[in-house]
DRENVO-447677 format. One record per atom (N, C-alpha, C, O): residue number from 1; atom name; z, x, y. Coordinates in steps of 0.2 Angstrom, whole numbers, padded with zeros to 4 digits. Example, Ala and Ser with C-alpha at 12.3 -4.5 7.8 and 13.67 -1.06 7.14 Angstrom:
BEGIN
- pos, site, Z, X, Y
- 1, N, 0039, 0066, -0028
- 1, CA, 0039, 0062, -0022
- 1, C, 0039, 0066, -0016
- 1, O, 0042, 0071, -0017
- 2, N, 0035, 0064, -0011
- 2, CA, 0036, 0068, -0005
- 2, C, 0039, 0064, 0000
- 2, O, 0040, 0067, 0006
This chain:
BEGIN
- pos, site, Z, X, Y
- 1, N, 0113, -0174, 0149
- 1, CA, 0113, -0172, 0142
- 1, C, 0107, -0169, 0139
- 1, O, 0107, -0163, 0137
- 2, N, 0100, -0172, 0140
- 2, CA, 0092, -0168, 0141
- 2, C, 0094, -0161, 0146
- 2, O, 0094, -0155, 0144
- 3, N, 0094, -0162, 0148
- 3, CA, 0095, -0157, 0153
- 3, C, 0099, -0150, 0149
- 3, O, 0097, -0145, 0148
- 4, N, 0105, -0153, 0147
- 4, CA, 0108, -0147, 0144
- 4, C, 0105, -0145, 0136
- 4, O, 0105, -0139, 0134
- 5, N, 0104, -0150, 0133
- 5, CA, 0101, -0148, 0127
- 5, C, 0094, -0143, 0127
- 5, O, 0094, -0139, 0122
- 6, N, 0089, -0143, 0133
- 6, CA, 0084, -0142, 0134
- 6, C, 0085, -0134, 0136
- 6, O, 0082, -0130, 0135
- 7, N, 0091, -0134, 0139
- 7, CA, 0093, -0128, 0142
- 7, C, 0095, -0121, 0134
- 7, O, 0092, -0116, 0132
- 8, N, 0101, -0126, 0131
- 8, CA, 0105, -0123, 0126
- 8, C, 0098, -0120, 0120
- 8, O, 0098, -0116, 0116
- 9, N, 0091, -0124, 0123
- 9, CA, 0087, -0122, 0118
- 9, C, 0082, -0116, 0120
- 9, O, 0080, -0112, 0117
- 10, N, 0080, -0119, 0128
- 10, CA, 0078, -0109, 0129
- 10, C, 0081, -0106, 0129
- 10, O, 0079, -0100, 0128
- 11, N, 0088, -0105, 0131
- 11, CA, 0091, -0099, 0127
- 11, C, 0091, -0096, 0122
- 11, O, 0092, -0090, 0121
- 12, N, 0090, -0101, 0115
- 12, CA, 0090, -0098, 0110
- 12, C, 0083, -0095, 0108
- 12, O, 0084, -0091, 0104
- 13, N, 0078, -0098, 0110
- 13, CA, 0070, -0098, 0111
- 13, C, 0071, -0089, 0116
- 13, O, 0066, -0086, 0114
- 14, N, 0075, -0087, 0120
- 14, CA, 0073, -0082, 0125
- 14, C, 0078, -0078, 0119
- 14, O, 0076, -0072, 0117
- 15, N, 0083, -0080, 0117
- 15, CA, 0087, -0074, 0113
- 15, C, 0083, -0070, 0105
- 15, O, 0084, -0065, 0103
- 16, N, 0078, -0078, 0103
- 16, CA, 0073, -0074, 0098
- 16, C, 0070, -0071, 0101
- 16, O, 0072, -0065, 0102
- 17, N, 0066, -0071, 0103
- 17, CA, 0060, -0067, 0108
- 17, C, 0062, -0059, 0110
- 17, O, 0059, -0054, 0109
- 18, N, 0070, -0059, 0112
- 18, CA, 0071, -0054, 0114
- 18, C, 0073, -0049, 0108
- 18, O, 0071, -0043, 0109
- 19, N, 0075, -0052, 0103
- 19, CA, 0079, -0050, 0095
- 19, C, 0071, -0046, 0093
- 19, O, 0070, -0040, 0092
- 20, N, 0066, -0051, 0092
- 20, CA, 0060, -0047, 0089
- 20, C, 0057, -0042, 0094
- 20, O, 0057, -0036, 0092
- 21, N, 0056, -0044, 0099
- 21, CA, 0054, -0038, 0104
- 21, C, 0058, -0031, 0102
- 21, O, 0055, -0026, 0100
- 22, N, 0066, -0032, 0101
- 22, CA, 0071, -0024, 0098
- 22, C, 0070, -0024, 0091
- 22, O, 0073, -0020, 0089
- 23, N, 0067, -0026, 0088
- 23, CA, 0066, -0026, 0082
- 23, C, 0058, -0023, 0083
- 23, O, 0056, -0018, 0079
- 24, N, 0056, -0023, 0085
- 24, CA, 0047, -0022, 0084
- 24, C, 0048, -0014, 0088
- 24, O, 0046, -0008, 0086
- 25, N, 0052, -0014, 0093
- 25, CA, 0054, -0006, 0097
- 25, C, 0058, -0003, 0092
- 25, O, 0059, 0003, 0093
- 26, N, 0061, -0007, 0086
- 26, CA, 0067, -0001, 0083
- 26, C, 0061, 0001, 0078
- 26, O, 0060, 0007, 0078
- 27, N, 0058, -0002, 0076
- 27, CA, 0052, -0003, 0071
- 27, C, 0049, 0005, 0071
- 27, O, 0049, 0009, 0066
- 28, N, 0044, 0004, 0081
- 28, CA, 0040, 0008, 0081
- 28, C, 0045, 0016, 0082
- 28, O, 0042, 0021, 0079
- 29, N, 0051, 0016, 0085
- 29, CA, 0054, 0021, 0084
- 29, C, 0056, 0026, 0079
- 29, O, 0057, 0032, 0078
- 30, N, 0055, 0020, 0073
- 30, CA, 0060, 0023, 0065
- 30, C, 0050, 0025, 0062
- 30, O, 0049, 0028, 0056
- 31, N, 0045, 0024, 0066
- 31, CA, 0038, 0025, 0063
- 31, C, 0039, 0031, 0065
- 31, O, 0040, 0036, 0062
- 32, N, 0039, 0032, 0072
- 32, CA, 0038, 0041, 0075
- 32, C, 0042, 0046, 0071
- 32, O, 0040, 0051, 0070
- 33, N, 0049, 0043, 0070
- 33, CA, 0055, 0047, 0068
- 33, C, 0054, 0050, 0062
- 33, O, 0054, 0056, 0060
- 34, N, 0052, 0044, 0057
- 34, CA, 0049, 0046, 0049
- 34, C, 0044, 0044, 0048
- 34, O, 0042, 0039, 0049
- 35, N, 0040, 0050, 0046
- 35, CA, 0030, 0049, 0045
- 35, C, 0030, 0045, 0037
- 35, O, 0026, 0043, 0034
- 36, N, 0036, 0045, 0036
- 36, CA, 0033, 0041, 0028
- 36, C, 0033, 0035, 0028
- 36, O, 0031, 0033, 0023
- 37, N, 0036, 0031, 0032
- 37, CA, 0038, 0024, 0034
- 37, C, 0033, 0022, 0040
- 37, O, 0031, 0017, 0040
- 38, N, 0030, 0028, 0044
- 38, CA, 0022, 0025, 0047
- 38, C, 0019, 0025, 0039
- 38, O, 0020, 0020, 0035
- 39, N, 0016, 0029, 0037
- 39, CA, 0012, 0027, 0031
- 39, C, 0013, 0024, 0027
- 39, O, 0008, 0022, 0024
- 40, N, 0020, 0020, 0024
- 40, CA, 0021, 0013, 0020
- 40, C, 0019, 0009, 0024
- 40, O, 0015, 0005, 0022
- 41, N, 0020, 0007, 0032
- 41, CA, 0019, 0004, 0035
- 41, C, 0011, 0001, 0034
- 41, O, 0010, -0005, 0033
- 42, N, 0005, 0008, 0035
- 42, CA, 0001, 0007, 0035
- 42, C, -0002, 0004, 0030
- 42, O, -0007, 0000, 0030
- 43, N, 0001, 0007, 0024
- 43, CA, -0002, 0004, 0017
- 43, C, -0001, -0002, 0017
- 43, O, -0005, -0006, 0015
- 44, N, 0005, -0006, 0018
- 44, CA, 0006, -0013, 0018
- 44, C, 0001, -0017, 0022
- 44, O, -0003, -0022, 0020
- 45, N, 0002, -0014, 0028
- 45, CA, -0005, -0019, 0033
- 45, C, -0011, -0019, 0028
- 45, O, -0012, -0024, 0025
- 46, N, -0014, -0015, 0026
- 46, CA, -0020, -0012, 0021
- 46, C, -0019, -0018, 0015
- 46, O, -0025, -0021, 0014
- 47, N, -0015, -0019, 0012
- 47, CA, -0014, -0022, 0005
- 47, C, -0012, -0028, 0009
- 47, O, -0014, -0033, 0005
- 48, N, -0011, -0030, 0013
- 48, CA, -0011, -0037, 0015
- 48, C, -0017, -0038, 0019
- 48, O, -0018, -0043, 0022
- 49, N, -0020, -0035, 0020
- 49, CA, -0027, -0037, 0024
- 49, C, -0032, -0038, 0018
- 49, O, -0036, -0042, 0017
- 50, N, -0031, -0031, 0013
- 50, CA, -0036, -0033, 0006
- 50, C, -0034, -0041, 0002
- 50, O, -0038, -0046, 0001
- 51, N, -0030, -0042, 0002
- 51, CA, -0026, -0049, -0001
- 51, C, -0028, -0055, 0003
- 51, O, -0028, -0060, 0000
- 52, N, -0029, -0054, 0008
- 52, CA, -0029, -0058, 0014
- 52, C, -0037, -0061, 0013
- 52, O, -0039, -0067, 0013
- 53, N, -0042, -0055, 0011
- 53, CA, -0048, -0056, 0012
- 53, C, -0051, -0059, 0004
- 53, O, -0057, -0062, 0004
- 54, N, -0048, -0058, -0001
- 54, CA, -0048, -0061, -0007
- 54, C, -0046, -0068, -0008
- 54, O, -0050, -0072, -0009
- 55, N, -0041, -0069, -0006
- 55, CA, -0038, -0077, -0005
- 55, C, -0039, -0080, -0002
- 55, O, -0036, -0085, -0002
- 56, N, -0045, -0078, 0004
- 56, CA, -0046, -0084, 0010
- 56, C, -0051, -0089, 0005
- 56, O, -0050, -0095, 0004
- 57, N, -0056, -0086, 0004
- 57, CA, -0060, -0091, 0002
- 57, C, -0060, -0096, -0001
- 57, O, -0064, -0101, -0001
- 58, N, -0052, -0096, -0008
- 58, CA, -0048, -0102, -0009
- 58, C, -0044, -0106, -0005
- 58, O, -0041, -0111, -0007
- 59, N, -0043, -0103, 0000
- 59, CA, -0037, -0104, 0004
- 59, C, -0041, -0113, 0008
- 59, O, -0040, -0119, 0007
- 60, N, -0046, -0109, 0012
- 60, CA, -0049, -0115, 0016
- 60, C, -0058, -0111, 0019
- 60, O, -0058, -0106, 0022
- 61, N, -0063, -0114, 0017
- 61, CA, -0068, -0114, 0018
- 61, C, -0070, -0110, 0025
- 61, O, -0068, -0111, 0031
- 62, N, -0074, -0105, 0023
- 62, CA, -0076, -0101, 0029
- 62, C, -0079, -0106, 0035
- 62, O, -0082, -0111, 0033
- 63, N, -0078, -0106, 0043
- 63, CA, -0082, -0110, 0047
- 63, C, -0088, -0109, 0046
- 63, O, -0089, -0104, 0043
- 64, N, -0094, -0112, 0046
- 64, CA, -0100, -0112, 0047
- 64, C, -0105, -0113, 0053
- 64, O, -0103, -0116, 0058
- 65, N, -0110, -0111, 0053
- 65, CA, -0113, -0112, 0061
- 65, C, -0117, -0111, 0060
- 65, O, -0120, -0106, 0057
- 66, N, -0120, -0120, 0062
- 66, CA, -0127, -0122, 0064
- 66, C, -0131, -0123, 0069
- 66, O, -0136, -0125, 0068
């Protein structure tokens, strides 16, 4: 019964993996095909890295090194 549930669960472990993998190639495809959709693209990464960089410091304490 281990055995089979363990199994029933890398498959489903192997079937996401492969879903995002086609998802991230359909992704970069529909970037090459439309240049406006690479450029939202980009500006999203941009405006989540800005937000990213503003929020961290409430988030949790930068490491320190002594």
């Amino acid at each position: 019964m281990k055995l089979l549930l363990r199994t029933f669960v890398a498959v489903f472990v192997f079937a996401g993996i492969l879903a995002g993998c086609l998802a991230m190639l359909l992704l970069v495809i529909l970037m090459v095909r439309f240049p406006p959709l690479l450029i939202a693209v980009v500006l999203a990464c941009w405006t989540f890295c800005r937000l990213w960089e503003v929020a961290r410091p409430s988030i949790a304490p930068a490491e320190t090194h002594t």
